[in-house]
C-alpha positions in Angstrom: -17.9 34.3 -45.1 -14.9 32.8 -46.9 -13.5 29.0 -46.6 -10.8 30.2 -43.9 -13.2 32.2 -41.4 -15.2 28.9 -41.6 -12.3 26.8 -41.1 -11.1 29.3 -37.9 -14.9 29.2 -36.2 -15.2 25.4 -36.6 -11.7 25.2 -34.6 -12.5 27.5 -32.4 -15.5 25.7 -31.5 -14.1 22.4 -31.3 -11.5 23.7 -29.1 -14.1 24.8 -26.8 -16.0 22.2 -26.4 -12.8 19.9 -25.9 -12.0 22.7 -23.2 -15.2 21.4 -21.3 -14.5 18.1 -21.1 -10.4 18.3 -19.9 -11.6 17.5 -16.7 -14.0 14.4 -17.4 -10.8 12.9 -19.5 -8.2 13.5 -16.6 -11.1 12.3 -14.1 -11.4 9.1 -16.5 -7.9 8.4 -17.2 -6.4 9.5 -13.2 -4.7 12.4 -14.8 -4.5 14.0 -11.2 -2.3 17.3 -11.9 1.5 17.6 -10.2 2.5 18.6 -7.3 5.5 21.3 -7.3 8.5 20.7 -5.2 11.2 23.2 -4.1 13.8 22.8 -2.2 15.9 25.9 0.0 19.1 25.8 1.8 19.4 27.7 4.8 22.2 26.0 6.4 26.2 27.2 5.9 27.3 23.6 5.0 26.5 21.5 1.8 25.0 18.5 2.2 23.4 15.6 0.2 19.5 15.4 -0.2 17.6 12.2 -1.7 14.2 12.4 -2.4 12.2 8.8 -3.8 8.0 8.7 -3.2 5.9 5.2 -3.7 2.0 5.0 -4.3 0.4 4.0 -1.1 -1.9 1.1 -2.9 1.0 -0.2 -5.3 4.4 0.5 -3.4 5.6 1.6 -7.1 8.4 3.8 -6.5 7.0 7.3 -8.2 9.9 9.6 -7.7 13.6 9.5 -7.1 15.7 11.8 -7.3 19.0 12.8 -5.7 20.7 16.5 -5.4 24.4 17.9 -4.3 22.7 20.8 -2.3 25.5 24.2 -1.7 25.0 26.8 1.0 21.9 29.0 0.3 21.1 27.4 -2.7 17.8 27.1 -4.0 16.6 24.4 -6.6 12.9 23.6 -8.1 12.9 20.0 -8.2 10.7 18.0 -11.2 7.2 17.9 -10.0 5.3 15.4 -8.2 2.3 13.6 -9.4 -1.3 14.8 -7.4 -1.4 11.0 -6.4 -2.0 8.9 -2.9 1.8 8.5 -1.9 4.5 8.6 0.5 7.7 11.3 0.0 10.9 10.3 2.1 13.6 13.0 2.4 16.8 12.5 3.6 19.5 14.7 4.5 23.3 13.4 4.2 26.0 15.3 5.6 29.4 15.1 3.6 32.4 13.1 4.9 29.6 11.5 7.8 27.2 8.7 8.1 25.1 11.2 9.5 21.5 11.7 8.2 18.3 13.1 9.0 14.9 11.7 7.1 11.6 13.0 6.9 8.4 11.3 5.5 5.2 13.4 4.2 2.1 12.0 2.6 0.6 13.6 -0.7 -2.8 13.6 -1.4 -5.1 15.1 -4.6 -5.2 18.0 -2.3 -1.5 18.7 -2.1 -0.5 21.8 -4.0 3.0 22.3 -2.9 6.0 20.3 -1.3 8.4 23.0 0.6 11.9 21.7 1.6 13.9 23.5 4.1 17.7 22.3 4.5 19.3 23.8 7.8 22.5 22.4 9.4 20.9 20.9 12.4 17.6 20.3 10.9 15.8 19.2 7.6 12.2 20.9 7.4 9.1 19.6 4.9 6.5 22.0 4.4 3.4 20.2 2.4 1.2 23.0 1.4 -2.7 21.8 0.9 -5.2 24.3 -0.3 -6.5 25.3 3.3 -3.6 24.7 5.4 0.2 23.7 5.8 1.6 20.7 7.7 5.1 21.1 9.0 7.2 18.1 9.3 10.3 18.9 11.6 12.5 17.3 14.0 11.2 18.5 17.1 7.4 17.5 17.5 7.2 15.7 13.9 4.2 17.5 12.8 3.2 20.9 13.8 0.0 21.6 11.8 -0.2 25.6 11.1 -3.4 27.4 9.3 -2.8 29.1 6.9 -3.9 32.4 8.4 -0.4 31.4 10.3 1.5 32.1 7.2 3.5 35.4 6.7 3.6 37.6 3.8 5.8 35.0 1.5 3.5 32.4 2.7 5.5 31.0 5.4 5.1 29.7 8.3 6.9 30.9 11.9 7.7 27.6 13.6 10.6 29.2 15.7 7.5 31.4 17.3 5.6 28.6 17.9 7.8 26.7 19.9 9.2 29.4 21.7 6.0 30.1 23.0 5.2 26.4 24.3 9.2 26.1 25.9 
């Protein structure tokens, strides 16, 4: 064996056995992961959408982030951090004082933040890993299984309450 085969096993090695301990070091130092949020426009107007989350033990503000949102656009906002916290969303109509706000809680097992924008409604989707809760303007939560989601991995909320009207 020559000087560079011993050189490539020896890194190999030590990049395994780092490998094994990535989730002891982000355990240790509260690297939780992110959380990935995207945002969709179903409505025929543009609007203005604000996003800003705080930690839940601290009140440090741990997202803010504004966006000029155009009809049927679709925008993957910078992620979240997998952290205990609080996500406002508010909806702005152009030219109006008119807004609409939701608030969702993250936890470490959020996995995905869903933001539907619709002229007379603003809907937040938080996506866990065995279920979705729907924040909306009608009930405020609706909590769907996720055996409730369609083949993109949606949910039917006009369904649900057409049902119970």
């Amino acid at each position: 064996m020559n000087r560079r085969s011993v050189l490539q096993s020896a890194g190999a090695l030590g990049m395994a056995g780092l490998a094994g301990c990535l989730e002891g070091v982000q355990e240790h130092f509260g690297l939780q992961g992110i959380v990935p949020l995207e945002i969709y426009s179903e409505a025929e107007d543009a609007y203005n959408l604000q996003l800003q989350a705080r930690e839940d033990e601290t009140g440090r503000e741990t997202y803010d982030e504004s966006y000029a949102v155009t009809p049927e656009e679709s925008i993957v906002a910078p992620n979240l951090e997998r952290t205990n916290q609080n996500l406002q969303v508010v909806k702005y109509e152009r030219d109006t004082d008119n807004s609409i706000a939701r608030a969702v809680s993250i936890t470490d097992e959020t996995e995905l933040i869903v933001v539907y924008i619709r002229d007379d409604d603003l809907v937040v989707e938080v996506r866990q890993s065995d279920d979705v809760e729907v924040y909306d303007g009608d009930d405020g939560e609706i909590e769907a299984n996720a055996t409730d989601l369609d083949e993109n991995g949606e949910t039917d909320t006009e369904d649900e309450h057409s049902e119970s009207d």
